[in-house]
VMD Tcl script that builds the backbone (N, CA, C; Angstrom):
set m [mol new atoms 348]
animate dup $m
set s [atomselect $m all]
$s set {name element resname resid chain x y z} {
  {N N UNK 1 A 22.770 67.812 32.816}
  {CA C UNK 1 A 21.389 68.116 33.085}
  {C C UNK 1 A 20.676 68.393 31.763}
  {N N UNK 2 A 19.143 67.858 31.962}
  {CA C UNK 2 A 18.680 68.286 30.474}
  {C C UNK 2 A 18.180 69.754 30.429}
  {N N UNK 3 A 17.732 69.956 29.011}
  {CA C UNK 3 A 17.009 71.044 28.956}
  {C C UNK 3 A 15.188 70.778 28.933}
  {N N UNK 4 A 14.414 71.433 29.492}
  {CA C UNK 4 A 13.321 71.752 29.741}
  {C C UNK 4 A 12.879 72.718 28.255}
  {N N UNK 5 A 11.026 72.698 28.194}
  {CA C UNK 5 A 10.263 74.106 27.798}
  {C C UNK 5 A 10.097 74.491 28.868}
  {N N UNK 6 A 10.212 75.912 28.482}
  {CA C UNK 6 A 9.291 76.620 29.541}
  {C C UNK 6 A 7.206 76.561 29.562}
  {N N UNK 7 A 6.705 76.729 30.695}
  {CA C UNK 7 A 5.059 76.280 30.920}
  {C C UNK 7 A 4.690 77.191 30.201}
  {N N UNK 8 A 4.990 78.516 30.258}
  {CA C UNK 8 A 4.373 79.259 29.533}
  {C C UNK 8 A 4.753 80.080 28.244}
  {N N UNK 9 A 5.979 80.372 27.740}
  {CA C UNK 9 A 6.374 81.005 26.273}
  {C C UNK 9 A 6.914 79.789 25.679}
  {N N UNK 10 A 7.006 78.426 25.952}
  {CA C UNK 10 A 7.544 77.347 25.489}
  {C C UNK 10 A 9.110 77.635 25.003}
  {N N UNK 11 A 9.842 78.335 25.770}
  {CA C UNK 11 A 11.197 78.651 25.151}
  {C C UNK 11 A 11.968 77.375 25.725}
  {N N UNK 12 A 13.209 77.184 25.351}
  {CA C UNK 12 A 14.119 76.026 25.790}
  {C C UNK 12 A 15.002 76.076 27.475}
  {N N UNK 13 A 14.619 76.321 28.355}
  {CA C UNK 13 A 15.371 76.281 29.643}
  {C C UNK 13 A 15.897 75.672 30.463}
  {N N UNK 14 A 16.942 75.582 31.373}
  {CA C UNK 14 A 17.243 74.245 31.948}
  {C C UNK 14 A 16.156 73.573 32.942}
  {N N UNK 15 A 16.515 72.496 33.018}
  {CA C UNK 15 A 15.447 72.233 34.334}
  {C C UNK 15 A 15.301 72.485 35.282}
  {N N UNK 16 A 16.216 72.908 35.712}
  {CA C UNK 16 A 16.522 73.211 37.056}
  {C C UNK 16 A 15.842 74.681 37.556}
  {N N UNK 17 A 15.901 75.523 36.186}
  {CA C UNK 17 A 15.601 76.833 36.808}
  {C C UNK 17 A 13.971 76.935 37.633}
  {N N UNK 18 A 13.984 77.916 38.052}
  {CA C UNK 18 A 12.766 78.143 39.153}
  {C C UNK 18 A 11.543 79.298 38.267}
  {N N UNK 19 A 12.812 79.687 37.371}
  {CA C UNK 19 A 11.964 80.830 36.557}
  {C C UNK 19 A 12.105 80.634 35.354}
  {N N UNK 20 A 11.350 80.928 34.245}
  {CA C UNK 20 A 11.763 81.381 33.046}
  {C C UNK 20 A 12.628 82.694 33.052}
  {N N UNK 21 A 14.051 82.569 32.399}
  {CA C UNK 21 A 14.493 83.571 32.039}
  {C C UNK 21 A 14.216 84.840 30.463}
  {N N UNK 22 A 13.388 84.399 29.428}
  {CA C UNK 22 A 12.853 84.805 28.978}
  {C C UNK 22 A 11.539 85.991 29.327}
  {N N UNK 23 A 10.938 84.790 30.092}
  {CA C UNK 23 A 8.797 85.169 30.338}
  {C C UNK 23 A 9.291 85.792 31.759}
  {N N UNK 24 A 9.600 84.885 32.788}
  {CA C UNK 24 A 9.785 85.510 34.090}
  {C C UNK 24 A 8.859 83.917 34.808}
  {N N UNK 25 A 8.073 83.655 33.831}
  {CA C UNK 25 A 6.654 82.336 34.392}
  {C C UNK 25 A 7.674 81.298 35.351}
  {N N UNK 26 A 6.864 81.139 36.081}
  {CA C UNK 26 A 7.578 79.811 37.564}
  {C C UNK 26 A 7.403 78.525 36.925}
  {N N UNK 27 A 8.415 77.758 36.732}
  {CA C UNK 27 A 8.224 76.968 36.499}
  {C C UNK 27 A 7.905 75.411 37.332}
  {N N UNK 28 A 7.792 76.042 39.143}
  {CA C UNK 28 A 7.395 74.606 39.694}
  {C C UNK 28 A 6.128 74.592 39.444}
  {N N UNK 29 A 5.365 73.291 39.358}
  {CA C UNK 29 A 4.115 72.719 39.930}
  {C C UNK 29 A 3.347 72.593 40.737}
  {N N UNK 30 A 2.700 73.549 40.876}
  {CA C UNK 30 A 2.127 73.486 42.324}
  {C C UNK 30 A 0.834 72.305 42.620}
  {N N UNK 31 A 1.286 71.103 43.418}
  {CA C UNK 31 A 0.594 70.114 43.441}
  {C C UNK 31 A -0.776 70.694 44.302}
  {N N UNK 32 A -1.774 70.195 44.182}
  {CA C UNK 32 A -3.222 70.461 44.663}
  {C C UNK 32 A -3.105 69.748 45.991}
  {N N UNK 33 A -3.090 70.350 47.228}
  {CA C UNK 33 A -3.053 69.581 48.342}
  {C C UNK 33 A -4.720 68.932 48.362}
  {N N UNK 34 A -4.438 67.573 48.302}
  {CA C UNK 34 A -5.203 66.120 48.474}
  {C C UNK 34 A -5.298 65.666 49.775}
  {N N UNK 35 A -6.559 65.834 50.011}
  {CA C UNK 35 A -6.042 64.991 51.493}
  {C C UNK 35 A -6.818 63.835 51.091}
  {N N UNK 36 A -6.264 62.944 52.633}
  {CA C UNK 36 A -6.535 61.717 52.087}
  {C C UNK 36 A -8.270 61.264 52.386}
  {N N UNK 37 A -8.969 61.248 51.609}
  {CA C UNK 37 A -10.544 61.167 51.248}
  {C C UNK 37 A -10.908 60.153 52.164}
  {N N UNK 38 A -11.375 59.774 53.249}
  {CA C UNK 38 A -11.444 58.004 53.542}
  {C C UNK 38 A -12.338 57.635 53.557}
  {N N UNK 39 A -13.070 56.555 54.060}
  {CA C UNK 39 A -14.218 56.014 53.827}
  {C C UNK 39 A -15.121 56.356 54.819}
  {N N UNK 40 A -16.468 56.308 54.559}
  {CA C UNK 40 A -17.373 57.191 55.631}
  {C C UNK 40 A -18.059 55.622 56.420}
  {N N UNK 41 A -17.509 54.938 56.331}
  {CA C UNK 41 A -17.754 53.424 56.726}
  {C C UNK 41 A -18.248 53.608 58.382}
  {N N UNK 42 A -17.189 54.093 59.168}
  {CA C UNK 42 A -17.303 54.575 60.183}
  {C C UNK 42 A -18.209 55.033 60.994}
  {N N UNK 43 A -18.334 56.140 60.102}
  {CA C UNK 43 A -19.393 57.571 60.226}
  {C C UNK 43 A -20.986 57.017 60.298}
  {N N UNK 44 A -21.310 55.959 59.503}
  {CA C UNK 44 A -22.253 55.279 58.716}
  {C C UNK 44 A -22.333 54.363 60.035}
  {N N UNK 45 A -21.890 53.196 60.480}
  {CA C UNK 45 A -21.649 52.340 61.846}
  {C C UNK 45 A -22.508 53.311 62.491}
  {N N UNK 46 A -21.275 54.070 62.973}
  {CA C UNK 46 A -21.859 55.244 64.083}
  {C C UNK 46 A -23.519 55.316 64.237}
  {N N UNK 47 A -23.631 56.134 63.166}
  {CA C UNK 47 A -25.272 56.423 62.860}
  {C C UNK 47 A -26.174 55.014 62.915}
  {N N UNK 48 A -25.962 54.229 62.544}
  {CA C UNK 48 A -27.140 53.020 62.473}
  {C C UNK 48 A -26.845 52.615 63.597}
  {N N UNK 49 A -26.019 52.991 64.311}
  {CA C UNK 49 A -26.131 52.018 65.927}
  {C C UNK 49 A -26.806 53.078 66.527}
  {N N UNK 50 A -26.462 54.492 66.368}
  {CA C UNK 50 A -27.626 55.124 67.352}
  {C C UNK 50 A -28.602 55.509 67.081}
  {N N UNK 51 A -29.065 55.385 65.887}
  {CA C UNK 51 A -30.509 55.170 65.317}
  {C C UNK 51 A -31.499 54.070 66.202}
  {N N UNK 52 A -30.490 52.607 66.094}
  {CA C UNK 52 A -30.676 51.341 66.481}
  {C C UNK 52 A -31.133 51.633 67.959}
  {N N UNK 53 A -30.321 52.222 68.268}
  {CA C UNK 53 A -30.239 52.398 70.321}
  {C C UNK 53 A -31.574 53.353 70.833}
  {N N UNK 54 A -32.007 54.725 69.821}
  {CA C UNK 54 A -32.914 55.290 70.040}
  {C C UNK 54 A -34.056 54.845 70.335}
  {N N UNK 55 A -33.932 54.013 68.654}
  {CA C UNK 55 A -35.321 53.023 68.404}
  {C C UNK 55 A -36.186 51.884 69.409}
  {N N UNK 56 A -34.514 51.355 69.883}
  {CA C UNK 56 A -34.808 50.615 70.929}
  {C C UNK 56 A -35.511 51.109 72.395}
  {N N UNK 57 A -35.044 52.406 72.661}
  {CA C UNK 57 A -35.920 53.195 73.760}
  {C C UNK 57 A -37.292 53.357 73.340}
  {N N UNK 58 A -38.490 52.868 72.120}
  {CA C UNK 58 A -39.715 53.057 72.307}
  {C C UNK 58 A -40.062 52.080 73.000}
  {N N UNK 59 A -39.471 51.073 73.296}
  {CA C UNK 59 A -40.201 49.671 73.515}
  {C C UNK 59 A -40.112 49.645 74.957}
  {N N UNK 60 A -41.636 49.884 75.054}
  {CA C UNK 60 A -41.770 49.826 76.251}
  {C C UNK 60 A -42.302 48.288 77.379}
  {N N UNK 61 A -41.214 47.436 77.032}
  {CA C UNK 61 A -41.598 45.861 77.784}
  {C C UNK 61 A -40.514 46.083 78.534}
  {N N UNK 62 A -40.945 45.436 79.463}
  {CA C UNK 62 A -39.371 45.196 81.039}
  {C C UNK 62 A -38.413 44.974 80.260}
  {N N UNK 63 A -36.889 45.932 80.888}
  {CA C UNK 63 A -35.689 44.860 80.205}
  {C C UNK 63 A -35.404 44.646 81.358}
  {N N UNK 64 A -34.473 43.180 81.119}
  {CA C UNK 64 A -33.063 42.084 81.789}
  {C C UNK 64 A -32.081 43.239 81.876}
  {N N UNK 65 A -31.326 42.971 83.219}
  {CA C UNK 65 A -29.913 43.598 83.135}
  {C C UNK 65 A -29.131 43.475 82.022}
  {N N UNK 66 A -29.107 42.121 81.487}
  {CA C UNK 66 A -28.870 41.490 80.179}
  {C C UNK 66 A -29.269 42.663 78.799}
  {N N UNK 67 A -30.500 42.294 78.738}
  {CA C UNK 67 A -30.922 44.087 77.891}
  {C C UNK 67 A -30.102 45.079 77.798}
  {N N UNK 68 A -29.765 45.808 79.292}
  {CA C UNK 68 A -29.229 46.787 79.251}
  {C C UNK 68 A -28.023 46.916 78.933}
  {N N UNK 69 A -27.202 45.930 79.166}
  {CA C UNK 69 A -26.238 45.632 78.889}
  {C C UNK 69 A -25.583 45.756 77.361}
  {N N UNK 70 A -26.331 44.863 76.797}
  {CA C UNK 70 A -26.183 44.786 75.433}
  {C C UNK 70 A -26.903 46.151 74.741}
  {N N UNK 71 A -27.489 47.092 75.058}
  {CA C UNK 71 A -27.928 47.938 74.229}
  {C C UNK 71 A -26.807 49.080 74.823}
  {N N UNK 72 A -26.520 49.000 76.151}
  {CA C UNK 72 A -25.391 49.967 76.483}
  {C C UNK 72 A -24.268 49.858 75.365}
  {N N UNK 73 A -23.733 48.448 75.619}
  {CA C UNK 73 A -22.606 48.493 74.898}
  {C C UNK 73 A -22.750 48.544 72.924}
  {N N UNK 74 A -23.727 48.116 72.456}
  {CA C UNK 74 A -24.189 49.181 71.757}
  {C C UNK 74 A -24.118 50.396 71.496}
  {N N UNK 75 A -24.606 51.287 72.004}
  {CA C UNK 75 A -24.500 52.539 72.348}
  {C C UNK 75 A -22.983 52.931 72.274}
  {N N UNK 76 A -21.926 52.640 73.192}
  {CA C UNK 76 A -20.920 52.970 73.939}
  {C C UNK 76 A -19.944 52.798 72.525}
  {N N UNK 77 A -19.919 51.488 71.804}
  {CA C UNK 77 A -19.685 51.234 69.967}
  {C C UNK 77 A -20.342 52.440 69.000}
  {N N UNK 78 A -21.469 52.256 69.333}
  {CA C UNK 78 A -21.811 53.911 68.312}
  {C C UNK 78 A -20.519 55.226 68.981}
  {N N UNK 79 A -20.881 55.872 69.794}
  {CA C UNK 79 A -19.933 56.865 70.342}
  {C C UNK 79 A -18.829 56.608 69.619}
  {N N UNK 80 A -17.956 55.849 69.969}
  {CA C UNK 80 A -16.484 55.346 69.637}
  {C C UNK 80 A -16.270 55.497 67.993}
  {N N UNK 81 A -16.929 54.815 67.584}
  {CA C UNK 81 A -17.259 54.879 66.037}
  {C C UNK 81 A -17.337 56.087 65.630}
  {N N UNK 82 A -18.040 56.926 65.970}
  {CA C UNK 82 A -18.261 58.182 65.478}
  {C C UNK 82 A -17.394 59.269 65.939}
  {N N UNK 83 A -16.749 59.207 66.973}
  {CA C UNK 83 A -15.775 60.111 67.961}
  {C C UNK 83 A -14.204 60.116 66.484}
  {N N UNK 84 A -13.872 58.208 66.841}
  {CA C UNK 84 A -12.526 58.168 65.415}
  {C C UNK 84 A -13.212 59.023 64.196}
  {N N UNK 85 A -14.295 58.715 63.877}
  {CA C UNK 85 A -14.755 59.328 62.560}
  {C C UNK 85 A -14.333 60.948 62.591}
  {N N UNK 86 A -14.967 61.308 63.806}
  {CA C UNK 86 A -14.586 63.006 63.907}
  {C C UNK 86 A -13.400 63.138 63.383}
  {N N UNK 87 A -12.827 62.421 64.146}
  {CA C UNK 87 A -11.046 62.628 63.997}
  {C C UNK 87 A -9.668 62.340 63.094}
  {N N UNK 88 A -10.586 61.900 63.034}
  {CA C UNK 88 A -10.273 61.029 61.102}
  {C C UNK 88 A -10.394 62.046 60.046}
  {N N UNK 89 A -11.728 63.034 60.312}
  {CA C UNK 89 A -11.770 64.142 59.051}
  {C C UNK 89 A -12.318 63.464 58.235}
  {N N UNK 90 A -12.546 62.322 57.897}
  {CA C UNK 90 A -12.859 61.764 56.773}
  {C C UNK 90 A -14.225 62.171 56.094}
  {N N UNK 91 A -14.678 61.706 55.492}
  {CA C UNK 91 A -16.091 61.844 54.493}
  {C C UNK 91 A -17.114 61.554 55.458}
  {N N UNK 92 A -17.975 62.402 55.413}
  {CA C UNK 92 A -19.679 61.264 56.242}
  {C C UNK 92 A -19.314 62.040 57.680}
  {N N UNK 93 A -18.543 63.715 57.919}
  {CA C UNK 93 A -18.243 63.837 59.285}
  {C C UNK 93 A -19.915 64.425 59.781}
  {N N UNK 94 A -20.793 64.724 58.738}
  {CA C UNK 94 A -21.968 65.045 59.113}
  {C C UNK 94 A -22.455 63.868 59.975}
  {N N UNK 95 A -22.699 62.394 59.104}
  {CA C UNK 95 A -23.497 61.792 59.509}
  {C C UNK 95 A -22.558 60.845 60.950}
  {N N UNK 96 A -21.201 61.120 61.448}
  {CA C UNK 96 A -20.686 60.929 62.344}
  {C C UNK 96 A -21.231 62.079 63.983}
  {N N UNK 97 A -21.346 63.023 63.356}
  {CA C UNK 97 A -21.790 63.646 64.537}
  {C C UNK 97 A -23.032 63.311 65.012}
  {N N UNK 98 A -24.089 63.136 63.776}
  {CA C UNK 98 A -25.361 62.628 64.477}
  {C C UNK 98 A -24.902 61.415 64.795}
  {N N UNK 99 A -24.918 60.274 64.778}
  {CA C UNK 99 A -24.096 59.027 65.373}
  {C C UNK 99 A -23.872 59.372 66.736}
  {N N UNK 100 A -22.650 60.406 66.891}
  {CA C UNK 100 A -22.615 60.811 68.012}
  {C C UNK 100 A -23.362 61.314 69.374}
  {N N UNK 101 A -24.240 62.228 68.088}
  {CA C UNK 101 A -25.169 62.966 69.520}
  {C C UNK 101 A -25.899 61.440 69.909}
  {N N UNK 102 A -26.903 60.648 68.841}
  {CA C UNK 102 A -27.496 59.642 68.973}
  {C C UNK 102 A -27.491 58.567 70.120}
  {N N UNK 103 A -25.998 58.448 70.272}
  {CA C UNK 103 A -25.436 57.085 70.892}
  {C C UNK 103 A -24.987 57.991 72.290}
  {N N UNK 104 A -24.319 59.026 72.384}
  {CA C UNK 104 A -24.441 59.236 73.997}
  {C C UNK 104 A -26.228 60.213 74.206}
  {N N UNK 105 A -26.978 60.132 73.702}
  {CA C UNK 105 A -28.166 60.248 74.577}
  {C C UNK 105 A -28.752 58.449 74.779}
  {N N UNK 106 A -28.606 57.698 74.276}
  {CA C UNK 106 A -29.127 56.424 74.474}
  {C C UNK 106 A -27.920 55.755 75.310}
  {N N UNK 107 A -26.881 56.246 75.613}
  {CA C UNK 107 A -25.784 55.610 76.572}
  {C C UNK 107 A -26.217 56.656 77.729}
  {N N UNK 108 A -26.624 57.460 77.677}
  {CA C UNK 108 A -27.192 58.226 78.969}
  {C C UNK 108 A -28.430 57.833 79.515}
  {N N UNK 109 A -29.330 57.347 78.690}
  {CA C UNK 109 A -30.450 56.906 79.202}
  {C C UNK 109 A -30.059 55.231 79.854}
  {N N UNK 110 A -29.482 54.490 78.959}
  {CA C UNK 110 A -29.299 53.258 79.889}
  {C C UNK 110 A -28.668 53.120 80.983}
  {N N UNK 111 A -27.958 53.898 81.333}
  {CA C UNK 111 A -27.206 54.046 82.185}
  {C C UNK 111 A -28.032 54.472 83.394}
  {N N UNK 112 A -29.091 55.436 82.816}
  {CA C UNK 112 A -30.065 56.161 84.146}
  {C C UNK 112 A -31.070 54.948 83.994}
  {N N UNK 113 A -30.791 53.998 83.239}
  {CA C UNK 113 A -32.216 53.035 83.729}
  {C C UNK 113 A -32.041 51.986 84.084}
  {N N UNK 114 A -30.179 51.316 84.283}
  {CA C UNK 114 A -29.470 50.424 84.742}
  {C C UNK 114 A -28.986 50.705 85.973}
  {N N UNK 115 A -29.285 52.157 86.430}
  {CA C UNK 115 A -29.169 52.647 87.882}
  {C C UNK 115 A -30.431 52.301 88.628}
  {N N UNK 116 A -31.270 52.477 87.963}
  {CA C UNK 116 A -32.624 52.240 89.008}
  {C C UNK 116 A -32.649 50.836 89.573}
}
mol reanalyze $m
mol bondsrecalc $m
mol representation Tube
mol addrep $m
């Protein structure tokens, strides 16, 4: 086995030890728990679809079942998007929750206007 410095009095120690026998100083490393950072890609989806879906509730011209359809499932993609994002932890969990709230109030409204 080799010999080591010690981190802190720089004396000569084995590697192995846990302590300086000199100083007393620890010699493991304490690694910085990292988590894993991910991309707010998600989070970001999320939000512009229920931005998208809100926006789409000013317009007030007849929709097609067709309409509803496609802006539901819209909607129903925002949620989803933003729900993994929650859960993921990742970066952007702010702009995942609005996403969230966004897309189930516009999946609640189509739904109450694909009932009528």
């Amino acid at each position: 086995m080799a010999m080591v410095f010690c981190r802190a009095c720089a004396k000569e120690i084995h590697e192995t030890a846990p302590t300086c026998p000199q100083c007393g100083a620890s010699q493991h490393v304490a690694i910085a728990a990292t988590s894993d950072v991910g991309s707010p890609w998600l989070a970001i989806l999320s939000l512009i679809l229920g931005i998208l879906c809100v926006l789409s509730l000013f317009d007030d011209s007849e929709w097609g079942r067709d309409t509803l359809i496609g802006l539901g499932a819209f909607s129903v993609t925002g949620l989803i998007c933003g729900i993994i994002s929650i859960n993921q932890k990742t970066t952007g969990n702010n702009l995942a929750i609005t996403g969230v709230v966004l897309s189930a109030i516009a999946t609640l409204i189509f739904v109450g206007l694909s009932l009528d």
